[in-house]
C-alpha atoms as one frame of an Amber mdcrd trajectory, in Angstrom:
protein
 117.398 -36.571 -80.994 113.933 -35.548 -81.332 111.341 -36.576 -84.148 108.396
 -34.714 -85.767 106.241 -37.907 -86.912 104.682 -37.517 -90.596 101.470 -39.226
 -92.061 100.253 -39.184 -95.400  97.392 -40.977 -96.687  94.624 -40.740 -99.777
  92.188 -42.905 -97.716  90.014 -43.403-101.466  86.177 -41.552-100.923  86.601
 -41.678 -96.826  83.205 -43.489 -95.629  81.794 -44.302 -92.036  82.293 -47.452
 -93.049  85.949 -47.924 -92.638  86.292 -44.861 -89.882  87.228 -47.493 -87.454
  90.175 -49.146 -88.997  91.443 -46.398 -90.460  91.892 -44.835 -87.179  93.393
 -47.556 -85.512  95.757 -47.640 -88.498  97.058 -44.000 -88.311  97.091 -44.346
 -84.211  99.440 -47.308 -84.806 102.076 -44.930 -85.832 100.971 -41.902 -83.318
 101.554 -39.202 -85.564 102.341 -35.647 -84.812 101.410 -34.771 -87.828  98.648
 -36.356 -90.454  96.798 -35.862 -93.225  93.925 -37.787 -94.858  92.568 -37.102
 -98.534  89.335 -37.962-100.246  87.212 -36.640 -97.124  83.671 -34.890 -96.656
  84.167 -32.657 -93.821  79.858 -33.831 -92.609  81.174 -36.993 -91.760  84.946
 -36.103 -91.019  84.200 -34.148 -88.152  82.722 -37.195 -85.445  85.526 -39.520
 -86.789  88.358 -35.999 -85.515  86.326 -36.267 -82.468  85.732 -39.852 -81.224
  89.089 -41.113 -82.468  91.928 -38.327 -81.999  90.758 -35.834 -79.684  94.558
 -34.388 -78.621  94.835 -32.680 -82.284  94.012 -29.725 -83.759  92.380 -30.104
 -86.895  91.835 -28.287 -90.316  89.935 -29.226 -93.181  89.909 -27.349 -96.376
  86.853 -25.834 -97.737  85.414 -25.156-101.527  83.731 -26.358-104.834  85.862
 -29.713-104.871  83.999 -32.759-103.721  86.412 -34.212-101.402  88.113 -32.157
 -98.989  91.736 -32.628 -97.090  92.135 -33.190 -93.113  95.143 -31.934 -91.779
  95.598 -33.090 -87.873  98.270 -31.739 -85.312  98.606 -33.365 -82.664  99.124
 -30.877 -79.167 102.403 -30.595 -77.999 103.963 -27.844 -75.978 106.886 -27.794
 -78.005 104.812 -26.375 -81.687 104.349 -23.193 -80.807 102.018 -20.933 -83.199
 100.837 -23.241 -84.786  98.937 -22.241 -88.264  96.960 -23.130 -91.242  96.606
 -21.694 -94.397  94.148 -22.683 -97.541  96.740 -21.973-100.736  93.795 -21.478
-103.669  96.386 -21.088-105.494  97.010 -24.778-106.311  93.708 -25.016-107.621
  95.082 -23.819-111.350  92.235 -21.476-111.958  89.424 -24.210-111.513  87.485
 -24.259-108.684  86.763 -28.085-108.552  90.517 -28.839-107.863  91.637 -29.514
-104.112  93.589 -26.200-102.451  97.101 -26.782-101.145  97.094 -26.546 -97.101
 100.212 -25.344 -95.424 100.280 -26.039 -91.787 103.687 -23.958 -89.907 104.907
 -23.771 -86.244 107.902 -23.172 -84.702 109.462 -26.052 -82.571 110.653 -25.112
 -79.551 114.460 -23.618 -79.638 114.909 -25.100 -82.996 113.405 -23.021 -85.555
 110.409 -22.901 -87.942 109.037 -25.851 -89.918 106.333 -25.844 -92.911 104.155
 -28.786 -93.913 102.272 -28.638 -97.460  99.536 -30.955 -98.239  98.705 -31.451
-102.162  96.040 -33.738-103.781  97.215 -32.707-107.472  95.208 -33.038-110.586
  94.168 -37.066-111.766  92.809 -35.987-114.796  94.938 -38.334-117.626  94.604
 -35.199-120.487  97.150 -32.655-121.704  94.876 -30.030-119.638  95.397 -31.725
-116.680  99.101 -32.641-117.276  99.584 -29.050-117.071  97.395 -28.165-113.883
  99.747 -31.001-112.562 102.934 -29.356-113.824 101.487 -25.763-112.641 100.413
 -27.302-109.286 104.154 -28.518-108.684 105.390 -25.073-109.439 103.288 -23.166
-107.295 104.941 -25.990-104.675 108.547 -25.174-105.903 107.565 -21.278-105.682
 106.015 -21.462-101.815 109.604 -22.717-100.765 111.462 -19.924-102.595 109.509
 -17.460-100.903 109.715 -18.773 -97.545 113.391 -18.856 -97.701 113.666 -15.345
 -99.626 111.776 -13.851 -95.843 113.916 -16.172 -93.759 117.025 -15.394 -95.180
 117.919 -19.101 -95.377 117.048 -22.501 -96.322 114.117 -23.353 -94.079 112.704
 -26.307 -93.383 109.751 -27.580 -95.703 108.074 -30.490 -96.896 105.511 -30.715
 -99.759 103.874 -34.075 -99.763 100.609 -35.975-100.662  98.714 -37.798-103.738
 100.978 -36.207-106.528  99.229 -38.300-109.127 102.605 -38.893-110.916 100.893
 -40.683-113.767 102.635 -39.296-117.043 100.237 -38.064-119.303  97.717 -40.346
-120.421  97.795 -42.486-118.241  98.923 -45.971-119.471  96.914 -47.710-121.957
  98.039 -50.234-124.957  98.160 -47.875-127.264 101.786 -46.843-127.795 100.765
 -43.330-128.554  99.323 -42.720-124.987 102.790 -43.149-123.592 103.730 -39.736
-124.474 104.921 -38.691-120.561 105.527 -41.696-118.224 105.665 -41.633-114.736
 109.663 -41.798-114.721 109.260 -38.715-117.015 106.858 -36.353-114.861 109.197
 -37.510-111.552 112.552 -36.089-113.435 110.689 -33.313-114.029 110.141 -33.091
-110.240 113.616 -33.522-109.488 114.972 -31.049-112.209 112.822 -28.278-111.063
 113.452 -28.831-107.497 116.856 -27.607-107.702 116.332 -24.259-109.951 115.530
 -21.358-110.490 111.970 -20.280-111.718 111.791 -20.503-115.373 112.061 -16.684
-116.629 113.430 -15.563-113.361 115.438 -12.596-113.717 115.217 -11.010-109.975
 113.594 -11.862-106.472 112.698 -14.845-104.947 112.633 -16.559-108.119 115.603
 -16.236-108.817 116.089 -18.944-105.619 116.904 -22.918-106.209 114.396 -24.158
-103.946 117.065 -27.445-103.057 114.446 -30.050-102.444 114.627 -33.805-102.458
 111.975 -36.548-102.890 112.823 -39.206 -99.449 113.296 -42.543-100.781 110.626
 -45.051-100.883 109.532 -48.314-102.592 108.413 -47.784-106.046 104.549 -47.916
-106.308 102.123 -46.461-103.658  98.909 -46.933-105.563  97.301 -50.342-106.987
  94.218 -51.206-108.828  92.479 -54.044-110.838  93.222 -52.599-114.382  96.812
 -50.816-114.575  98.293 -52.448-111.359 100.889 -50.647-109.103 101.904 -47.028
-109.828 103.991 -44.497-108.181 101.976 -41.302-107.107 102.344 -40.858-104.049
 105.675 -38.467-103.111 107.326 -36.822 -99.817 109.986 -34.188-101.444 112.186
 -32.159 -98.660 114.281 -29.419 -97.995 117.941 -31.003 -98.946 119.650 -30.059
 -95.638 116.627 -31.686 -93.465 117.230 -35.351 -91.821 114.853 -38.426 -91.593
 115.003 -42.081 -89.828 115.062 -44.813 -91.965 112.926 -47.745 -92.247 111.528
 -50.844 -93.425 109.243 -51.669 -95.896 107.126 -55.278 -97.005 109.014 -56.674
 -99.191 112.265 -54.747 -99.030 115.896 -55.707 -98.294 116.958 -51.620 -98.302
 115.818 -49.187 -95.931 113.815 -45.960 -96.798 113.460 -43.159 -95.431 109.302
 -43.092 -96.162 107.600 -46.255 -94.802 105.037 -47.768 -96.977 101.826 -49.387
 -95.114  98.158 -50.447 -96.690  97.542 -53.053 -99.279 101.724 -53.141 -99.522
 101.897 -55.949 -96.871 100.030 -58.242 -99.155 102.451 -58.166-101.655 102.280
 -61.253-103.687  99.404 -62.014-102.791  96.775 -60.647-105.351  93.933 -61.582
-104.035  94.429 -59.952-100.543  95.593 -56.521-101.960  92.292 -56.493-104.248
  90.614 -57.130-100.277  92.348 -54.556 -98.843  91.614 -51.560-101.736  88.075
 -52.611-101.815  88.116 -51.800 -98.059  90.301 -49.542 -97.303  92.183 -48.030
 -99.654  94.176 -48.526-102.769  96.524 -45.556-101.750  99.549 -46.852 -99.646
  99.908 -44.703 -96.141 103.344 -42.860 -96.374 105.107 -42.563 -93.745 108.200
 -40.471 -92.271 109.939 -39.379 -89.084 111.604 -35.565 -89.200 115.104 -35.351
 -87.064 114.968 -32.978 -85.101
């Protein structure tokens, strides 16, 4: 059986400082598909170049600071393929990152959809709710693609989802109003119904997603430790390999890689964040 390999990684403020090991990194798992967050396409552009030359690339464009990189790699078998800024996600203000949705059709098997969120990090009720909105817009994109289709097609929304609650956590007791567990089964609940409101249409449409299994936490830092943020969520009927993780007895179907292999060792992961990144790579292979 055939795979479609899957990369997602917030590489943290991308610098030519790291270019070099974060390439070898992704090339390590020779992805047909990747995307890197936190970028500035005036350096972006030379590391695309010297380091992965067999993929087309797209990088998004806008008021935001940091940009995303989606790469496809060039393979006879995507045919058509296509990229599409979604403003959309940007909830009205033009400093938020754009969705990117990257389609092709494989070869004698049908049409698959990639979309790439960085979602709001803002810890406020405002951004809570460009969050919430952002996820919706996510939820809506799939209804619509399988309202034209006629069926359940296959999609996958992934990226830095920044799954933080709202207010992120403090010692107060009253900033734990929404806790990560919280904003996920929100995720979860929304991913199998209909639009709220919806009375005809596409939105009338369960979009049936899943979020693949993983380790908890795929973000660490100095003050509030490890986090879960980062998310892969699927069309139900699709299929993935499974995997194993640092530190894990269970297999997942999303691979965890970055400061993640230091586990237990604190002094190593605070090495690795400073350098790298303090987002873990996620990683996932598509059956085909």
């Amino acid at each position: 059986m055939n795979t479609i390999k899957v990369l997602s990684w917030n590489v943290e403020h991308f610098k030519k400082g790291k270019q070099q090991e974060v390439a070898e990194i992704i090339r390590g798992y020779d992805p047909d598909i990747f995307a890197i967050y936190e970028v500035e396409g005036k350096t972006v552009y030379s590391f695309i170049k010297t380091h992965f030359p067999g993929y087309t690339v797209f990088i998004t464009t806008g008021q935001q600071r940091q940009e995303i990189l989606i790469a496809c790699k060039n393979n006879n078998r995507y045919i058509g393929i296509r990229f599409q800024q979604k403003d959309a996600f940007k909830s009205g203000n033009p400093y938020l990152r754009p969705g990117v949705l990257l389609s092709f059709d494989y070869a004698d098997k049908g049409e698959y959809h990639f979309l790439f969120l960085h979602t709001d990090s803002g810890t406020s009720a405002v951004d809570f709710g460009n969050r919430t909105e952002m996820f919706q817009h996510g939820y809506s994109l799939k209804r619509k693609k399988d309202h034209e289709a006629g069926k359940k097609v296959n999609f996958m929304m992934m990226g830095d989802l920044n799954t933080m609650g709202l207010r992120y956590p403090t010692t107060r007791k009253s900033d734990n109003i929404v806790k990560t567990p919280d904003e996920l089964e929100y995720l979860d609940y929304y991913a199998n119904r209909s639009a709220p409101g919806a009375r005809s249409g596409y939105k009338k449409l369960k979009p049936a997603l899943k979020r693949l299994s993983k380790p908890a936490g795929t973000y660490y830092g100095k003050t509030y430790g490890i986090s879960d943020l980062d998310h892969i969520i699927v069309s139900e009927h699709m299929q993935f390999t499974l995997h194993n993780n640092f530190g894990e007895t269970e297999q997942h179907e999303v691979k965890l890689d970055g400061w993640r292999q230091h586990l237990g060792n604190e002094d190593a992961m605070n090495e690795y964040v400073k350098d790298i990144s303090d987002h873990c790579l996620l990683y996932c292979e598509v059956k085909v």
